[in-house]
N, C-alpha and C positions, 0 to 999 in steps of 0.2 A: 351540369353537375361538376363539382369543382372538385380536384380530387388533389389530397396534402398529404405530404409524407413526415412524419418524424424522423430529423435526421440525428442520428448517435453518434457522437464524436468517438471517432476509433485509435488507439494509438498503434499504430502500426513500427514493427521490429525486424531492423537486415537483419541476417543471418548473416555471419556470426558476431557481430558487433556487439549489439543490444542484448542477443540473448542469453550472455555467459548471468547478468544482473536478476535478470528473471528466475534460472534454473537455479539460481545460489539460494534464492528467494524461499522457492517453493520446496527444495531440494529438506529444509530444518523442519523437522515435527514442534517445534517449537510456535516457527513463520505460522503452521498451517493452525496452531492453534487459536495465534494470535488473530487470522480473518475470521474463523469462525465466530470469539466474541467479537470485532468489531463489526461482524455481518447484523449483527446484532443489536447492538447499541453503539454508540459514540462513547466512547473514555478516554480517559488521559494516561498518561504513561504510569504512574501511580495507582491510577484506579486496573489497569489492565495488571501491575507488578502485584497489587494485594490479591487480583479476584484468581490469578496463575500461581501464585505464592509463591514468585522471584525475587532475586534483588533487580534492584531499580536498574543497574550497568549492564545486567544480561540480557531486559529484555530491551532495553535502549538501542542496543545492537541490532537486532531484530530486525527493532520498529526501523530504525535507519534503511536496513536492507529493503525493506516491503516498500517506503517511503522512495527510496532511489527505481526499485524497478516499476514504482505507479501500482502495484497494489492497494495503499493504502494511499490517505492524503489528510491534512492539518483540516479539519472544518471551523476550527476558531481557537482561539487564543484567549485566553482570560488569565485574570494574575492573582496570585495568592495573598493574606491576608499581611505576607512577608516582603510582598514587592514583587516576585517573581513569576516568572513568564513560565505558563500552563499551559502545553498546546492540547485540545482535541481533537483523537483523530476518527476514521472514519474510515470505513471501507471503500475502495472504487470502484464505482459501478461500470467502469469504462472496459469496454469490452479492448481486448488485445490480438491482434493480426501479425502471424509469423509469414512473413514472406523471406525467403530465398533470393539470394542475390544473383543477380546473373554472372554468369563469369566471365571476365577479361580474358581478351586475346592475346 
């Protein structure tokens, strides 16, 4: 019997490096809004600005933040009817591991 494991790619985060990006993240009732629709579906920054009834440069900001700390990520790019470049994003399923730095001597 042959036995396989699924392996989950993990992003793992030193203390305190990494984590100040993640806590800024999570820190906005805005950020947390913004995972729960994209847990949801895949939208664009447009489609996430009309369905929150933002303007486009608040929730921009957000989406950057969630996007740098790996919450979120671009599932594809398409281009509007104007030329211009549509990303969609998408929730990350990628699980996150806080470890603790050892400390120098």
């Amino acid at each position: 019997m042959e036995v396989t494991e699924d392996l989950i790619p993990v992003q793992v985060l030193s203390l305190p490096e990494d984590v100040p990006l993640l806590a800024r993240a999570l820190s906005r009732p805005l950020s947390m809004q913004i995972l729960k629709h994209l847990r949801e579906k895949q939208m664009s920054a447009s489609e996430l600005a009309a369905e929150l009834d933002l303007r486009l440069n608040t929730l921009k900001y957000n989406l950057d933040a969630l996007e740098e700390a790996g919450l979120i990520k671009v599932m594809t790019v398409k281009w509007s009817c104007k030329g211009r470049k549509i990303k969609v994003y998408a929730f990350s399923e990628q699980p996150i591991l806080l470890l603790p730095r050892a400390k120098k001597n």
